[in-house]
Each structure stands twice: as C-alpha cells, then as structure tokens.
C-alpha angles and dihedrals in degrees: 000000000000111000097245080049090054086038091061105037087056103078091048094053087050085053089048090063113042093158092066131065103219108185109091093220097062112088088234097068107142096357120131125223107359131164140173115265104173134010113191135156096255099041142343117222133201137204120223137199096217136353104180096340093323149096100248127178106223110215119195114190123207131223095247109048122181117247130177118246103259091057102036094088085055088051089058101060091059129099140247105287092013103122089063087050098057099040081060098043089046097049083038093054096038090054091046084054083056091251120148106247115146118281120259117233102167142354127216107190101163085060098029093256134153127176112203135158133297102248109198110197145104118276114234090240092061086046087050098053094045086052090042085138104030134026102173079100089070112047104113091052102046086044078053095047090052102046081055093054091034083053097040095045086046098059090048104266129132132185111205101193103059124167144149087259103060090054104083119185118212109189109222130186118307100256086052094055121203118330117204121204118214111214139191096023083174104115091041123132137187107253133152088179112122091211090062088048101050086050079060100053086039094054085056102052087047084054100049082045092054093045087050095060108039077061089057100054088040081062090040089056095042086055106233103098116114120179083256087061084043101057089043103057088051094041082050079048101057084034089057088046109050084045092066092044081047092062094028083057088050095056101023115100086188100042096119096058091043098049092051084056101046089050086059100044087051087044095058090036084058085049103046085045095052087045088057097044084059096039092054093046100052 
C-alpha cells in the first residue's frame, strides 16, 4: 500500500473503533469505554471501564492551573512539571498517614496524567444539602471530616482547593464508622505554615456558606422559604461547620495556631466583602 493509500485508510480505521483511543499520545490510548466527567480550566478528568483489570479515573493537568491568591506565590517557585510532583507526593504522603485519598494506579509525566482509583461514595456537599435544616444527622461524618484536615495539616500538606465537593463519605460497617476521601490534591503545597492552613479552612467554610445559600434561593424558588427557613439553614451552616472545628481541634496538635490564623484570615474576607458592597453601591 502506497503511503497516501495508507494516509487515507487511516482515519477510517480510527472511525471503525469509537470505543478506543488510538493515538498513542492521548491518555486514553487502549483504554475501553471512557468518557469525560469533568473540563475545567485546570484539568479535565475521565472516567474509565477498566485500566488493568480496573475502573480507573483518569486525571490530565493543565499548564495553567487556577490557584487562589494566598497560594499562587508558592505555585511559582515550582518547576516544570512540579505541580504533578507534588499532587503524587502529597497522595503518596496522606496514604502513608493512613488517610483515605484515591489509590494511584500510574503516572505520565511526560502528558500530565495520573491514573488513580475509582472512589464510590457521597460528597459531603450533596449530604449538606440534603441536611440544609438540620445537620445532627451528620455528626459522625463531619467529626470524620475534621480528624482528616487536623492529620493532613499536621503532616504539612495543604490543599489549597478545598471545597465540600472534593470530601466524599463512604459509610462503612458499623464497627468501621464513617471513612472520608479526600479528592483533587492538585493545587496542594507543603506548608507547615499556620497561615496556609487557616485559607483552607477558610475555603471550606466559604464553600459550605455558598452551598447554604444557593439552597436558599432553590427554596425561595420553589416557593416555601420564610425568614424563619432562612435563619435555620444558616444557622444548620455555621452549626456544620463548628461541628467539624470541634473534631480538627480534638486530633490536631497544631489547632491553636492554626485557629488564630484562620480568625484573621475570616476577619479580612468579611472586610474585603463589606468594601465591595459599598463599592458596588455607590
């Protein structure tokens, strides 16, 4: 066969099988039944059938992730190819801890890749708006949520995207309790620093807050809020949340520091929210 006969055979080949990625440069070489799960502008993730006899979750970074102010100046010391490096070492570190973070099966560097494990489970965000009045249900689950932040911050590692999402809740027997997964570990640092560690907890209250009130104006929509409904879920919000400070204070070693960080960092959040109010009023 000439080469513009093979040329041209090629792409129809490629059509004949969907189900396979055929270039050898996509991540997705090989691999069955594969689709996209999430595209976002630091990384896109895929979910696989099967990656040696396994459901995988196949995660791409990009070159240009987005950080949040306070941990941008730390993104910029670090190499070409650094922020992969330090997703692994920090998965690597929090399993040798004997925290729950999603197994990991391969690492590309040369494409950004990491295959990890397929973790079934709840996200704490879908367990909180299904709790929007009333969080005593969820105790167990947001103790368990603070004694894996209090360990992780602990060993140096901060996630610095931390959101509701990316805590997912498997319910195990009874004797076994409540495990909590920790996801998206690719915008950590190593930090011992107790200002890094109160921005995360403060990412994460912003987070439950938000969550709080995009319940509220799905209630509001719906018709059936009253200012009575209002002031309880944020009053179940600032409950959730003291809850999980209640059990990060109980297996932190460093929670005091910490604590006095995060205050300030809330305090000047509140500030730079009030100047914008006026700003925007004016």
């Amino acid at each position: 066969m000439s080469g513009q006969a093979a040329a041209a055979a090629a792409p129809a080949a490629a059509a004949d099988s969907p189900k396979l990625v055929e270039d050898a440069g996509d991540p997705l070489h090989g691999l069955p039944d594969c689709k996209l799960i999430s595209q976002q502008v630091k990384a896109r993730v895929w979910e696989c059938a099967s990656f040696c006899g396994r459901p995988c979750v196949i995660k791409e970074s990009s070159s240009r992730p987005y950080r949040h102010d306070c941990f941008r100046a730390s993104s910029r010391k670090l190499p070409a190819g650094g922020r992969l490096k330090q997703e692994v070492r920090s998965m690597c570190r929090l399993r040798k801890l004997g925290l729950r973070v999603p197994a990991l099966y391969y690492v590309d560097a040369g494409s950004s890749c990491i295959y990890m494990e397929r973790v079934q489970g709840t996200s704490l965000q879908q367990l909180l708006a299904q709790h929007s009045s009333d969080v005593s249900g969820l105790c167990a689950e947001l103790a368990a949520v603070g004694r894996l932040l209090a360990v992780m911050h602990d060993s140096g590692v901060v996630h610095g995207d931390l959101t509701a999402s990316k805590l997912l809740v498997q319910q195990q027997q009874q004797q076994e309790g409540t495990s909590v997964v920790l996801l998206d570990l690719g915008l950590s640092i190593s930090s011992s620093y107790p200002e890094d560690k109160g921005v995360d907890l403060l990412l994460l209250l912003q987070d439950m807050t938000q969550q709080q009130q995009q319940q509220q104006q799905q209630d509001a929509a719906a018709g059936g809020d009253s200012e009575a409904s209002v002031a309880q879920q944020d009053e179940a919000g600032v409950k959730a949340f003291d809850v999980m400070l209640d059990s990060y204070k109980k297996h932190s070693k460093q929670w005091s520091a910490t604590f006095n960080k995060f205050a300030e960092a809330r305090t000047k959040a509140r500030q730079s929210s009030k100047k914008a109010a006026v700003a925007a009023g004016s």
